[in-house]
N, C-alpha and C positions, 0 to 999 in steps of 0.2 A: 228441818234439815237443810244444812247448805246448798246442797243442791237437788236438782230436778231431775229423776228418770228421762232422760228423753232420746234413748238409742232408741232409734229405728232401723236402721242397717251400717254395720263394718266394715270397711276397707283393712287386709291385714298390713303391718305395718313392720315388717319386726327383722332387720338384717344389723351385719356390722355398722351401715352408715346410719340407719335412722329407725332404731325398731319401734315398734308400739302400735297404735291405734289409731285412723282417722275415723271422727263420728262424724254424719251429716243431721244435723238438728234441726226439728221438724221447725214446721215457720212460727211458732208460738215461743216467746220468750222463754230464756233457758229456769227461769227465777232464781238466779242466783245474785249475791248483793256482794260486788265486790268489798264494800266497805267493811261489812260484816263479816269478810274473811280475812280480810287486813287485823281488824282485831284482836280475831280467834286466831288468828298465827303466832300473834306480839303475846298474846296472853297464855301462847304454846310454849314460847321463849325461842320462838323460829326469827332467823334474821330476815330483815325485809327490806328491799331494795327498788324503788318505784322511779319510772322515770314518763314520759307523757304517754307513751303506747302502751308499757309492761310494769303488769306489778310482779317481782320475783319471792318468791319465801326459801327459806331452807331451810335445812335441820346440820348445811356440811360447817361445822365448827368452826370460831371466829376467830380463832389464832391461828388457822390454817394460810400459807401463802397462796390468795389464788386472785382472780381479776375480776372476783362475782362485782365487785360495786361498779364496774365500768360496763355490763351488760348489758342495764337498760339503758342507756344512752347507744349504747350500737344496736340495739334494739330498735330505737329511735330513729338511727342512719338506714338500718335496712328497709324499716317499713317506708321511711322515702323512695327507697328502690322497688319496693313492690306494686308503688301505686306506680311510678313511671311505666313499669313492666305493663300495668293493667289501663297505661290512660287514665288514671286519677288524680285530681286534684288533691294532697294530701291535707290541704285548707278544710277540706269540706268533710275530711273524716278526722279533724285535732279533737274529738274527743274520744274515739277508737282508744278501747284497753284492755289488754289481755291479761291473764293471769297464769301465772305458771311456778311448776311447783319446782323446784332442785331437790332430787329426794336422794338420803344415804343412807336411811331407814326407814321402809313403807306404814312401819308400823306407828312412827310417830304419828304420821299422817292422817293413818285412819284412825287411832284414838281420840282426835281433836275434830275428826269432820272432815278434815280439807282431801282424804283420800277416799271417796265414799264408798261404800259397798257395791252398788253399779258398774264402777271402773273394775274392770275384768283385768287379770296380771297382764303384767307385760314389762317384757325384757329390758328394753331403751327407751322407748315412749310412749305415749298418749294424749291424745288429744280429743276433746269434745265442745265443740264450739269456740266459745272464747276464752276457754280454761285447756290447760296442757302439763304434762307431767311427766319429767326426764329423771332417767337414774343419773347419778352424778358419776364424775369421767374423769381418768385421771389427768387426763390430757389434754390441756386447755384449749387448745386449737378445737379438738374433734367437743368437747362442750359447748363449745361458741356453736359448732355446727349440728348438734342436735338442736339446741337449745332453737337455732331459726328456723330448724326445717319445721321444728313443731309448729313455729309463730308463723310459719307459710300453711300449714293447715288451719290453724283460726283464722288467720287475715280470708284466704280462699273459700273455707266453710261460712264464716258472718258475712261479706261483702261479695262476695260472687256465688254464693248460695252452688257450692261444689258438690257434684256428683256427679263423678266421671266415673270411664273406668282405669283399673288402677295403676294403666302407664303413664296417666296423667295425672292423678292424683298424685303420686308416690315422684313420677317427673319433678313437677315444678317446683315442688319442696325442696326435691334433691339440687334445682338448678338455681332457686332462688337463694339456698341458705349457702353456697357456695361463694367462699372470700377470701380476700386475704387484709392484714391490715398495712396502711401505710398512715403512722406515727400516730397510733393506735386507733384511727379512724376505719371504718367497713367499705372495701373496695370493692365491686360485684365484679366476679371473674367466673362467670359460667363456664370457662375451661381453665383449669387451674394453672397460671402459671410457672410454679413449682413445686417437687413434691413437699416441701418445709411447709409453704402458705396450707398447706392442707392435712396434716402431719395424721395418722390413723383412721385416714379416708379410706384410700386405695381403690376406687372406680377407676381410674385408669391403669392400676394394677390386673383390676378383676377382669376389663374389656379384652386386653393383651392376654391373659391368660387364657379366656374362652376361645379367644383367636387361636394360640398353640395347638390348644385340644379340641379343633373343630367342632368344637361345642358355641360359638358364638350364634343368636337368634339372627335374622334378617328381621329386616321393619317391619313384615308382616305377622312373624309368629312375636314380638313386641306388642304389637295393636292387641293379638288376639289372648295375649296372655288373660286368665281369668284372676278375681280378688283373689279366691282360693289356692292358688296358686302362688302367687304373691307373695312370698316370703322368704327367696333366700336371695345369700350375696348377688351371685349373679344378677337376678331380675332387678334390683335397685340399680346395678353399674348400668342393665340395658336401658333402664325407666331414664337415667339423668341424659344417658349417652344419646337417647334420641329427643329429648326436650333440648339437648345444645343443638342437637344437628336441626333440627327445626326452628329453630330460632337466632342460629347462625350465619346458615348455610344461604347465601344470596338466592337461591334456585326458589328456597320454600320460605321463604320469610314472612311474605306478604300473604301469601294465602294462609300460612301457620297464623299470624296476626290476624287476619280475617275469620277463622273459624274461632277462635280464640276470643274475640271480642261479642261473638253469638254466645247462646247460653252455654254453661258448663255443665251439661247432664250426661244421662249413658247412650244419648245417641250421639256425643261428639267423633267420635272417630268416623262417625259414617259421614257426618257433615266436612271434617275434613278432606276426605276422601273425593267428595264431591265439590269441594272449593274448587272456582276456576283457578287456574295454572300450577294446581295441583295435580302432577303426575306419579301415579302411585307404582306404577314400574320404571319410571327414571329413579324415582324416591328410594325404592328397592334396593338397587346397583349403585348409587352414591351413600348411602348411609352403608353397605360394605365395603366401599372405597375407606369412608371414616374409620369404621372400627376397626379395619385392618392397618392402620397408619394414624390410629389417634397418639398422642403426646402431651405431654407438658406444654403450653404453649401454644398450642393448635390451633392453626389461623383457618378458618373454612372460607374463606371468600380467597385468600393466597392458595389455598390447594384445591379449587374447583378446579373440573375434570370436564373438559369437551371429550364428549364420548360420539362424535359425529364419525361417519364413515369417511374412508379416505379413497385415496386413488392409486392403483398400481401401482409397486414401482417399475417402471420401463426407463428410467432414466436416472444420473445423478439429483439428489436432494439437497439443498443447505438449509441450513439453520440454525438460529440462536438460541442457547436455551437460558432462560431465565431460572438462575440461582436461587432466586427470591422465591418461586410459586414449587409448586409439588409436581405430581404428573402432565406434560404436556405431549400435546394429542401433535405426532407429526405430519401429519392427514396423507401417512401413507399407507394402505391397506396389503397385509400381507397376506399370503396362502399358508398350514401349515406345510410347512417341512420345508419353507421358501427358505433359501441362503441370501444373506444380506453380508455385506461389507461395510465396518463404518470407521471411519476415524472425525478426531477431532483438531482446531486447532487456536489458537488463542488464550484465553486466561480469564476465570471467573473470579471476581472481587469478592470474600467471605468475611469480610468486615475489618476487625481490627483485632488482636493479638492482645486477650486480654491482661491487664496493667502495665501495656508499653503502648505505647503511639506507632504501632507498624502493622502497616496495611499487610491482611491474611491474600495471597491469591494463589490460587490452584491452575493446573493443566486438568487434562481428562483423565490423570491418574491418581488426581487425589492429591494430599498432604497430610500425614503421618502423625503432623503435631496435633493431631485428634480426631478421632473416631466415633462413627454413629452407626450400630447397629450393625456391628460386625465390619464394617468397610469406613477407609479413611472418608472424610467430611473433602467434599468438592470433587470427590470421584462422580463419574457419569455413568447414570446407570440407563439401560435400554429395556423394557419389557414390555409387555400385553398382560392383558386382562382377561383370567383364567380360571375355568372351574378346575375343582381337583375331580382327580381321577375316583371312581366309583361315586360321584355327587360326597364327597368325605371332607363336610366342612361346606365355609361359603366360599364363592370365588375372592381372587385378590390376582393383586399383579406378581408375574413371575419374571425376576429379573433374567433376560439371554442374554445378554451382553454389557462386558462393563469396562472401563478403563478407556485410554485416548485414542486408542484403536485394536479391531479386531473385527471377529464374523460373528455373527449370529441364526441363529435355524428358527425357525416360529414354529410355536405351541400350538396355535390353534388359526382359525380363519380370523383376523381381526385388525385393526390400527397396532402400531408401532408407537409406542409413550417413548419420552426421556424427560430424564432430573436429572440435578446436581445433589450427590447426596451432601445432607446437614441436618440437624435437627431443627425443628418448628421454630424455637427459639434467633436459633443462627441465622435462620432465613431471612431475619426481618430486615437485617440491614444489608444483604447480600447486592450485587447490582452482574448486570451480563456483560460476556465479554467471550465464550465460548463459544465457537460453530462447528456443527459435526458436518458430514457429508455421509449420508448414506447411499451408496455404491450398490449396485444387484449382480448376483454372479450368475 
C-alpha cells in the first residue's frame, strides 16, 4: 500500500478558507515512495504537474481552462517564502517535495491508492506529512489558496515537526498561503491588499462581521480556543487575524519571532506568553484596536496606538495630526462627562485624485469626492477607547467628535485619540498639514 498509517493525533481543519485535516507524523518515516505514486497516477490517467518542491496529480479534466500547469512553480516561489518566514536556507532543503492531490472525484483516488482508506472525509483539505489533498475550487484565486495553506502544513509538519495548538497551526497556514500575484509571480501579503488579490477568502469579511455582532474573540479566548473547537468560519478569520497581528505589529514582532524560532509543540502559547517584551495585556487591547479597524491594506506599524496616559486638560492644546498613521494618543487625559472644545485649522494632503495629477487636500470637514466608512475621507475624527455598555462585545473607540470644529463630552475616564479618516490604503501616501486646538470649557 501506498501509504503508511501513521495518524497519531488531528488538528480539525475544515472552514470556507482552508477546510480539511492537519496530521503530525510520528518521527519514523511516512513510507511512502513519491515515485511510485507518480506512476500509479499516470497509469490512473491523472494529470501530473511536478515542479522542484510539489508534485500535483488530478483527476480535474484537460480541456478544462484553468492555471493548474503554473502551480508548481508558485509552489516553488512560496516555499522561498516559508523558509525566509522560518530562517531557512532554501539551499539546504532543494530537495524537499511534497505531493498533492487536486481531487474532483474522491473516488478516483481511492480506487487507484493515492486516496487511502486512513484519510478520514473531509470537506476542502487534508494533509498528512508531505502528502495533502484538496477538493477542487472553482475559483482560481481561492485554489491557489488552498492548495498553499495545505503545502504550509507539510512544509511545518516535516521541517518544523508542528504541534501546536490550533490558533497556530491553522494561523500560519492561513498567513503564509496568503497572496496576490504580480505578473503571475506569488507575492506574500499577510494582509491582503485587495478584496480581488484574494477573491472567496473573506477573513476580513468574517473579522468585520464578528465586530458588528459583538461576537469578535479577544487574544485571550484565541489562544485558548481548543482543536475541538476549531472548525468554523469565524475561528480561521481569528487564527490568520492574530498570526498577522503578531508578526506585524512592531510591539510583538520580535518576541512573536523569538518564541517562534523555539520548538513548535502544545506548550507554545505558554512559552509565548512568557517571551520577554511580551505583554499579554497590552497584547489584549491592541489586537482589539486591529480587529475593530482591520482593512484591506492594513498597515500595523502606521496604525500603532500609544495608549500612555495623558495630562488634564487645564489649558489650550495644539497639535498636528498625522494623515498617514491611525489613532493618535493626544496625551490629553479626560474625565467622563468632561466638555471639551475643538477646532481645527490648515489642510491635510490625501494624495492625489486618482487618473489626474491633482493633489487631494481636505479641512477638518472632510471632502465628499470619497468616503470611508460612512464619513467623507480627510474628515477628523476625536474619540477614546471604550467598552460597551453591559461588557456587550470588546471594547473599540467611540468617535465624540468630528468635523473642523465643535464640542465633545467623554465616555469614560481616559486620553483623547484623533485621525484623519481614510482608508489603510489612502493613508499611505497622505502627509500632515492639520492642527486642532483642544479648548476646555
Amino acid at each position: 500500500m501506498l501509504f503508511h498509517p501513521l495518524i497519531a493525533r488531528c488538528l480539525v481543519c475544515a472552514s470556507l478558507f482552508a477546510g480539511g485535516w492537519a496530521v503530525t507524523p510520528p518521527a519514523a518515516a511516512e513510507g511512502f515512495d513519491l515515485r511510485q505514486a507518480v506512476a500509479v497516477a499516470r497509469r490512473a490517467d491523472l494529470r501530473v504537474f511536478e515542479g522542484q518542491h510539489l508534485v500535483l496529480v488530478t483527476d480535474r479534466p484537460s480541456g478544462s481552462k484553468d492555471d493548474l500547469a503554473s502551480l508548481p512553480a508558485l509552489f516553488d516561489e512560496a516555499f522561498d517564502s516559508w523558509c525566509d518566514h522560518f530562517h531557512f536556507d532554501p539551499t539546504d532543503y532543494a530537495e524537499w517535495q511534497a505531493f498533492g492531490c487536486l481531487v474532483v472525484e474522491p473516488e478516483r483516488f481511492r480506487n487507484c491508492g493515492l486516496l487511502p482508506p486512513a484519510i478520514p472525509a473531509f470537506e476542502n483539505g487534508f494533509c498528512a506529512g508531505s502528502r495533502f489533498w484538496l477538493m477542487d475550487q472553482s475559483n482560481p484565486a481561492y485554489r491557489r489558496h488552498l492548495l498553499l495553506h495545505e503545502g504550509v502544513h507539510a512544509f511545518t509538519l516535516t521541517l518544523r515537526d508542528l504541534n501546536t495548538p490550533a490558533w497556530y497551526t491553522e494561523g500560519i497556514a492561513e498567513l503564509l498561503a496568503t497572496h496576490r500575484l504580480s505578473e503571475g509571480r506569488f507575492i506574500a501579503t499577510p494582509v491582503p491588499l485587495d478584496a480581488d488579490d484574494v477573491e472567496q477568502l473573506g477573513r476580513i469579511e468574517a473579522i468585520r462581521a464578528l465586530r458588528e455582532n459583538a461576537a469578535a474573540p479577544s487574544l485571550t479566548e484565541v489562544f485558548e480556543t481548543p482543536p475541538s473547537e476549531h472548525h468554523r468560519i469565524p475561528d480561521y478569520a481569528a487564527s490568520w487575524a492574530t498570526l498577522a497581528f503578531l508578526t506585524e505589529h512592531p510591539r510583538y514582532q520580535q518576541a512573536f519571532a523569538e518564541a517562534e524560532s523555539g520548538p513548535l509543540d502544545g506548550r507554545f502559547t505558554q512559552r509565548l506568553q512568557a517571551t520577554q517584551g511580551f505583554d499579554q495585556q497590552l497584547a489584549v487591547r491592541d489586537f482589539d484596536a486591529f480587529t475593530d479597524d482591520v482593512d484591506y491594506g492594513y498597515d500595523l506599524t502606521a496604525m500603532e496606538i500609544d495608549w500612555s496616559a495623558g495630562r488634564p486638560l487645564e489649558k489650550n492644546v495644539r497639535m498636528f495630526v498625522d494623515p498617514a498613521r491611525g489613532w493618535q494618543n493626544t496625551q490629553v487625559e479626560l474625565r467622563m462627562g468632561q466638555q471639551v472644545r475643538f477646532a481645527s485649522r490648515g489642510r491635510s494632503q490625501l494624495g492625489r485624485l486618482p487618473g489626474v495629477e491633482v493633489d487631494l487636500e481636505s479641512e477638518g470637514n472632510g471632502i465628499s469626492i470619497d468616503w470611508y466608512r460612512g464619513r467623507p475621507i480627510g474628515r477628523l475624527l476625536l474619540a477614546q477607547w471604550v467598552m460597551p455598555a453591559n461588557n456587550q462585545g470588546r471594547p473599540r473607540f467611540i468617535v465624540l467628535g468630528e468635523g473642523g470644529q465643535g464640542r465633545l463630552e467623554a465616555s469614560t475616564d481616559g486620553p483623547l485619540f484623533v485621525r484623519i479618516n481614510d482608508s489603510p490604503i489612502g493613508r499611505r501616501d497622505n502627509t500632515p498639514g492639520l492642527e486642532i486646538a483642544l479648548i476646555p470649557q
